[in-house]
Every structure is written in C-alpha cells, then in structure tokens.
N, C-alpha and C positions, 0 to 999 in steps of 0.2 A: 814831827818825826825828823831827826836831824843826825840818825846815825850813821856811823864813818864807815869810808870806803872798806877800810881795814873789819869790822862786824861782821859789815853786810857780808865782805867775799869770804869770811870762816860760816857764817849762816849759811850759805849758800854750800859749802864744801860738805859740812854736815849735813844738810839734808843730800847732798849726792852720795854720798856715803851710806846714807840709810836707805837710799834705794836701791842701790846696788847692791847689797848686803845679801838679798836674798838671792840673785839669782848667781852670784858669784859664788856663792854658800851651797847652792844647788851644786855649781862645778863640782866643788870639792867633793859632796856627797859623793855625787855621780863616780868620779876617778876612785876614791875607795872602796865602794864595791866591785867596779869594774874590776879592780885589784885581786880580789876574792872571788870573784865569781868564774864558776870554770862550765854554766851548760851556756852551750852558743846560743840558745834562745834568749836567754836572760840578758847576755852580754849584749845583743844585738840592740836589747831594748834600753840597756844602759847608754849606748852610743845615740841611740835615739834623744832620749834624756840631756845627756852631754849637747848634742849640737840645740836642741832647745833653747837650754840655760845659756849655752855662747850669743849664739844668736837675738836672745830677751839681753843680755848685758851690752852684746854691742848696739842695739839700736838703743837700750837708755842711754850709752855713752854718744853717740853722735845727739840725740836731741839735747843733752844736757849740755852737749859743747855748744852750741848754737844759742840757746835759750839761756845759759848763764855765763856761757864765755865769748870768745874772740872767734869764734869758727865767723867763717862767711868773706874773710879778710878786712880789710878796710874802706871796704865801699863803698859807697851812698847807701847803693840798694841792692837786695836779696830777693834772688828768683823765689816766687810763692812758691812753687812746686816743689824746691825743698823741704818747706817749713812742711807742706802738706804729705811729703814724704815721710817727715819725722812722726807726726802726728798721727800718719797711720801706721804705722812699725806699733808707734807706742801702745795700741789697742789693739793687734793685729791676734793678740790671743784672748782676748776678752770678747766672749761671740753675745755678749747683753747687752757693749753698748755701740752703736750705729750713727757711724759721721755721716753730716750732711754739708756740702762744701757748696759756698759760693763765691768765688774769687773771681773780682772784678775786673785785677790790674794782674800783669806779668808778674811784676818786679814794687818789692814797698823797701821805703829806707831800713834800712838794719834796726832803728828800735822799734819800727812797728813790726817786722817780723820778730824781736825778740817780746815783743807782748803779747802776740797771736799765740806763740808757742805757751807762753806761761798764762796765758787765760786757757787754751786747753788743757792744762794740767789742771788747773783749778778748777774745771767742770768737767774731767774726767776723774777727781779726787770725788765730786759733790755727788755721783752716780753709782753708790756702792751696791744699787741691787740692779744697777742697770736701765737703761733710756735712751736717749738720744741725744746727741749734740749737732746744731747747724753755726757752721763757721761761716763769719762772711768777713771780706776787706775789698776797701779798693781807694787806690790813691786820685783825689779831686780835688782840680782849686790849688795844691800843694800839701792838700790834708790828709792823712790817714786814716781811714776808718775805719773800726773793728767791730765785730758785733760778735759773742760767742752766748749762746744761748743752750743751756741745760735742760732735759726735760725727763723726768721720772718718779717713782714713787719715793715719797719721804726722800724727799733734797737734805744732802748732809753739809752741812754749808756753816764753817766756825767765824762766826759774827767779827773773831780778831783777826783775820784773813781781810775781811770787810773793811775794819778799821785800816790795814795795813795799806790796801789798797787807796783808801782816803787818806794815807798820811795823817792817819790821825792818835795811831800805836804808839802809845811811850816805848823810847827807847829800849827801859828793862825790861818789856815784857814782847819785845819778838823773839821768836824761836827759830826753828829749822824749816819748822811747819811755814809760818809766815812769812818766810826769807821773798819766794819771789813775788808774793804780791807789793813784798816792800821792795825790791827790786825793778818793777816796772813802773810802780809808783815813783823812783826817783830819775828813771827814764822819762816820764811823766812831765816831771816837773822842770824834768832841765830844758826838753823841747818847746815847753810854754803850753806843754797840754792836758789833759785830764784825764783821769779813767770815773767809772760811775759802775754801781751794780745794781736790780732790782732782785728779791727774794719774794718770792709765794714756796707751800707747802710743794708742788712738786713742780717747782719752774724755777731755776736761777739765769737771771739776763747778763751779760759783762759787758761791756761797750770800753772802747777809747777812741777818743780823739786828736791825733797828735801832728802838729803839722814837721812839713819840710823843714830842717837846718838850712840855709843858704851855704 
C-alpha cells in the first residue's frame, strides 16, 4: 500500500464528513421546527434535541481533530487522558457499549495516541449490537503499547479494514470506511512499527507496537 499523502487526507476528509452528516443534519432539523413550533412544551424539547445534536457534533469534531489531524501541537507526547476523554465523549450516548481503561503511562508520543484513538473507532464501529471494549497502553523500553480489544455478539469487522491495517490494501480499493486503519498503518510504518489484529465470532483484539522517534 503506497498511497499518497494527498488520498489519504481527502479519505480521511470524506469519512469526517460522513460522520458528521448526521448529527449536523439533526441541527438543521432541530432549528426548523423550532421555527414552526409555537407550544412551549414542544419547543422546550426541541432545545433539548438542539443541544444534543451540538454537543454529539462537537465531541466528533474534537476526536477527529486529534485522531486525524494536528490537534495536540507538536510534541513528543500527548496526555492519555485526552485521548480517554475523547473516547469517552464518543460513546457517551451509546448506553450498550462499556469502556474499560487501562492506561499505564501519563503521556504516549502523538502517533501512539493517534492509534489508540483510531483503534477505538474501529472497535466501537465492530459493536453494532453492543459489548465491551478494554483499552490498554503504556509507554516501555521507549515502546508504545496498545491493546484495544472488542467483545460482543456477532463482531462486524470488514476483513479490508484488516487488510488496511496490514498494508496490504491496494491502493484502488481504499475507501472512507478504511481511511484510518490505512492511516495508522502508515504511522505504523514510518515509526519502524506494526499494528496486528485477531478476529473470533464475537471477540476482535487490535494491538500495536510502535516505538519512540529519537
């Protein structure tokens, strides 16, 4: 897999695009009726609706700044309790699926927080009826270590997500869908490091290994 900067960051635009779609979509809803609606009860409930929808759109927009762009500045390393902030914003209205966190180090270099976050999307994507996820990292030796492990009924888990992850996705067949597994895979490979996944029916494991930049 050997596609250019230039792809990848329109891949990655379109898939933020298509997440966002809904809950910005919501807004609009929302202020239209509000428009038309004249009993205060209803109205009330449309303001309810409205700060929802803000709310669901700004926490995608902070995790997606992180997880596919330049948020965090330019520093070595990124407080976990951001990432873990993000991560829980993101589920924060999904009452089926339940984080479980174990963060070993303070602070990990900027691409292994940017792989924490996009391996949780990819096992918060693979739990469409709901389960569990346990997040773990910790910097060792100079290594980063990530462990994100799924667990629920009928794991949904698309095998070129897999491949993307392995760098092993031809170029013309990544999508939106597979942007960031191809995206930390090439975080991946710049650090000198690996990612790896195992699948069973209702278990997906994600691992990476990435060491320190000097």
């Amino acid at each position: 897999m050997t596609i250019s900067s230039l792809d990848l960051a329109s891949l990655l635009c379109s898939r933020l695009c298509h997440d966002m779609l809904s809950p910005v979509g919501a807004l609009s809803n929302g202020l239209e009726l509000l428009a038309d609606e004249r009993d205060p009860e209803m109205r009330q409930r449309c303001f309810e609706l409205l700060e929802q929808s803000a709310r669901i759109s700004a926490d995608k927009l902070k995790f997606f700044r992180l997880a596919f762009g330049a948020a965090g500045g330019f520093g070595e390393r990124v407080p976990v309790s951001e990432a873990r902030v993000l991560v829980d914003s993101l589920v924060a209205n999904n009452a089926r699926i339940k984080l479980n966190w174990a963060l070993a180090s303070d602070a990990l270099p900027k691409p292994a927080v940017k792989t924490l976050l996009n391996l949780a999307l990819i096992a918060i994507e693979a739990l469409p009826r709901g389960g569990s996820i346990d997040l773990a990292g910790e910097l060792s030796g100079g290594v980063s270590e990530i462990v994100v492990r799924a667990q629920g009924a009928r794991i949904a888990f698309d095998r070129d997500i897999g491949s993307a992850l392995e760098g092993t996705l031809p170029d013309d067949e990544l999508s939106s869908r597979t942007a960031p597994a191809a995206l930390i895979a090439t975080l991946a490979r710049r650090v000198g490091g690996q990612l790896q996944y195992v699948l069973s029916e209702d278990t997906l494991v994600l691992g990476a290994m990435l060491p320190e930049v000097a």
